[in-house]
Every structure is written in C-alpha cells, then in structure tokens.
C-alpha positions in Angstrom: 20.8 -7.1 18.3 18.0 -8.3 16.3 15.2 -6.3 18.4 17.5 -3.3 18.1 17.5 -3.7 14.4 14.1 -4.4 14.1 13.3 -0.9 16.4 15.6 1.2 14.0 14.5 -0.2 10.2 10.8 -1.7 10.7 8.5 0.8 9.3 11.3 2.8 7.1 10.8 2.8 3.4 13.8 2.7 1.2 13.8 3.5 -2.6 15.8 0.0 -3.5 14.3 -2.1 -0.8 11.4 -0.9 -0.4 9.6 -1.1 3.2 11.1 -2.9 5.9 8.4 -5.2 7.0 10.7 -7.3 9.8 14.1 -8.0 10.5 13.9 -12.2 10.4 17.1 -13.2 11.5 20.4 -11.5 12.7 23.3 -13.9 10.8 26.8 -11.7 11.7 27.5 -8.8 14.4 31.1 -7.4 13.6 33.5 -5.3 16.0 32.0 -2.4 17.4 33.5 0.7 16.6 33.1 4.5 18.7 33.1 7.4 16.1 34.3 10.8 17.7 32.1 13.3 18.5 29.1 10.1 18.6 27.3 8.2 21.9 27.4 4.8 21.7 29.0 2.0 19.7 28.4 1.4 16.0 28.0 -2.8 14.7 28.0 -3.3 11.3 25.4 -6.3 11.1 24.3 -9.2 8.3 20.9 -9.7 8.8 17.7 -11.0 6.5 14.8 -8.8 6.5 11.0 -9.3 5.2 10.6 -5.9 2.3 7.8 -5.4 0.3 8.5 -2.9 -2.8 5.7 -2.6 -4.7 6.0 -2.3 -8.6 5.4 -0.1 -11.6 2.1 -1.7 -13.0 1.9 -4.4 -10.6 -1.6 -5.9 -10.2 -2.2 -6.0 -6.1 -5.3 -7.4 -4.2 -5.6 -5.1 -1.1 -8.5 -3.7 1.3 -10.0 -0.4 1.5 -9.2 1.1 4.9 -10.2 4.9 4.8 -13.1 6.6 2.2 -12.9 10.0 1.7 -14.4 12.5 -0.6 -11.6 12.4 -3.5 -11.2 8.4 -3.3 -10.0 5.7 -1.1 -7.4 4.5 0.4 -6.5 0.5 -0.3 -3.7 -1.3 2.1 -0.9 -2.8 0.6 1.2 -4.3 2.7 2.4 -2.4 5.3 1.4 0.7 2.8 -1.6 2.8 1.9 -2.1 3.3 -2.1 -4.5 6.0 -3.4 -7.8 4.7 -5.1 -8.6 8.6 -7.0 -12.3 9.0 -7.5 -11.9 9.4 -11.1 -9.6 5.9 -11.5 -12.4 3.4 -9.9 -15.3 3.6 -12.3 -16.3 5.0 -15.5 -19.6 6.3 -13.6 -20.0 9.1 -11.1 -19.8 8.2 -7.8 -20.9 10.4 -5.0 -19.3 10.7 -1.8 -21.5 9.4 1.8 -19.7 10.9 4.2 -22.3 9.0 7.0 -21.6 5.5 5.5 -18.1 6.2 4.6 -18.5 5.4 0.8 -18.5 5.9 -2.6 -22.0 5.3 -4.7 -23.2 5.2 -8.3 -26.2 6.3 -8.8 -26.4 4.9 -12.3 -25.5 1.4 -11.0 -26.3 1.4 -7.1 -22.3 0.3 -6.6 -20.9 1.3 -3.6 -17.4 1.0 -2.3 -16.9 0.7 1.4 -14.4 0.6 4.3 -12.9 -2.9 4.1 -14.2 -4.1 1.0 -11.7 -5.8 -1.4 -10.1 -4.4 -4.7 -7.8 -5.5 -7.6 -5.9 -2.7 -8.6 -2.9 -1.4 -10.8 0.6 0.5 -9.5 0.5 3.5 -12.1 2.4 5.9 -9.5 5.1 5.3 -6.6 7.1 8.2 -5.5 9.3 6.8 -1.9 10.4 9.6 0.8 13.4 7.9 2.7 13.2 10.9 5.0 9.5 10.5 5.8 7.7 7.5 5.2 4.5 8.8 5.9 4.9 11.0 3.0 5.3 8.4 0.3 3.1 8.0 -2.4 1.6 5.2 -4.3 -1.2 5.8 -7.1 -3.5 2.8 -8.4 -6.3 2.4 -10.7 -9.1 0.6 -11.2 -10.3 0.8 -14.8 -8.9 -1.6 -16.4 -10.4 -5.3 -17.3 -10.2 -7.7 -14.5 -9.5 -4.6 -12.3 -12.3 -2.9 -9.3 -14.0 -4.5 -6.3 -14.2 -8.0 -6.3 -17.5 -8.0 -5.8 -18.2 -6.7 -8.8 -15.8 -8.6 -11.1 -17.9 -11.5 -9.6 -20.8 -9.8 -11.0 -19.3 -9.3 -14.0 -18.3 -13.1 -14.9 -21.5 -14.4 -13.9 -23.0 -11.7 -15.9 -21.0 -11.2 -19.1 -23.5 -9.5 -21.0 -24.3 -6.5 -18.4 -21.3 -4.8 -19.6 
C-alpha cells in the first residue's frame, strides 16, 4: 500500500499541503470499497507524508539549476523558483549563452549553473491539475539576499557597497 501511495501522490502539488515529497509510513488501510461504473477497489488510507509548501516571503537557500536569457532558475525542494533578471541585481547583467550565465559588466559578477543563492518567496501560484505548471517568483535584492558568494564579499568588505 505504501509504494502504491507513494506512485499516486509523490510529485503532486497541492494548494494546502503543498508538494508531496514521500509518503513515510502507511499507519491504517480501511475496507475496500468497489464504486459502480469504476475498476478496481478504493482504500481509504492514514498515512504520514514528507510536504514541502513554500511560503509567502519565506527566505530559502537553494541552487541554480538552469540559466537562461530572462533569469534563472533556483531549486527548492523538489521545486524550481524563478530568479527574473531584473530581481538579482541592481546592475545589468548580460546573458552568456556559451557559459550558461549571467554577468555584470560593471562588477565582473557572474551567476552560474549550480552556484548558491539566498532568496525571497514574493510569488506562488500552485496548479493541482499540472504541477509542472506551477509557479514560484523570488528575488534577490534585498539585504542579506543574492549569491552567497557575494554576501561573503560583502561582509568581509563592508565598505564596497
């Protein structure tokens, strides 16, 4: 029961729970029941699951997985949050296509494929129907917020800013 379980809600995103990481433990099965005009039989299960729902302005540490021309794309989780061009820097970065990256030429920053951010939640809109299709928004330009990198620059550096 619990592998079925886990087949059937791993993966789905749900706009109370959030996404179903894992089904952890299967705890009570009950009767089965057939519904006319329906193959199979129906349980109705207790189980404990593993659900991440990310937050409305919730700070997240995550890793850049895809760069593309309008921004980048930071996992979350078992989620991808968008990283806009416009809400990672106060400078103009250019898009590499080549390197895969986004560059200041004012500064010489560069964000990369698997580099590490601290961002912000400002946008979450959850499809049910289609996962894929979900949403999250984040920024970056805040205090204490952007590459980690460079908020190590920036504390042993206070006066560059």
């Amino acid at each position: 029961m619990k592998r079925l379980l886990q087949d059937k809600l791993e993966g789905r995103m749900d706009e109370d729970l959030g996404s179903v990481v894992t089904v952890t433990e299967v705890h009570e099965i009950g009767d089965g029941a057939v519904l006319p005009n329906r193959p199979g039989v129906y349980y109705e299960a207790e189980f404990d699951a593993v659900t991440f729902d990310p937050e409305m302005q919730e700070v997240i540490d995550g890793e850049v997985v895809e760069v593309v021309n309008f921004g980048a794309f930071v996992g979350i989780g078992p989620v991808d949050g968008l990283l806009h061009v416009s809400q990672i820097s106060d400078e103009y970065l250019a898009y590499d296509e080549q390197n895969q990256q986004l560059a200041s030429r004012e500064s010489g920053d560069v964000l990369s494929v698997d580099d590490a951010v601290r961002a912000r939640i400002v946008t979450k809109s959850i499809d049910e129907r289609n996962p894929r299709e979900s949403k999250i928004g984040l920024t970056a330009k805040q205090p204490g917020l952007g590459k980690h990198e460079w908020l190590r620059k920036a504390d042993e550096n206070p006066e560059a800013e």
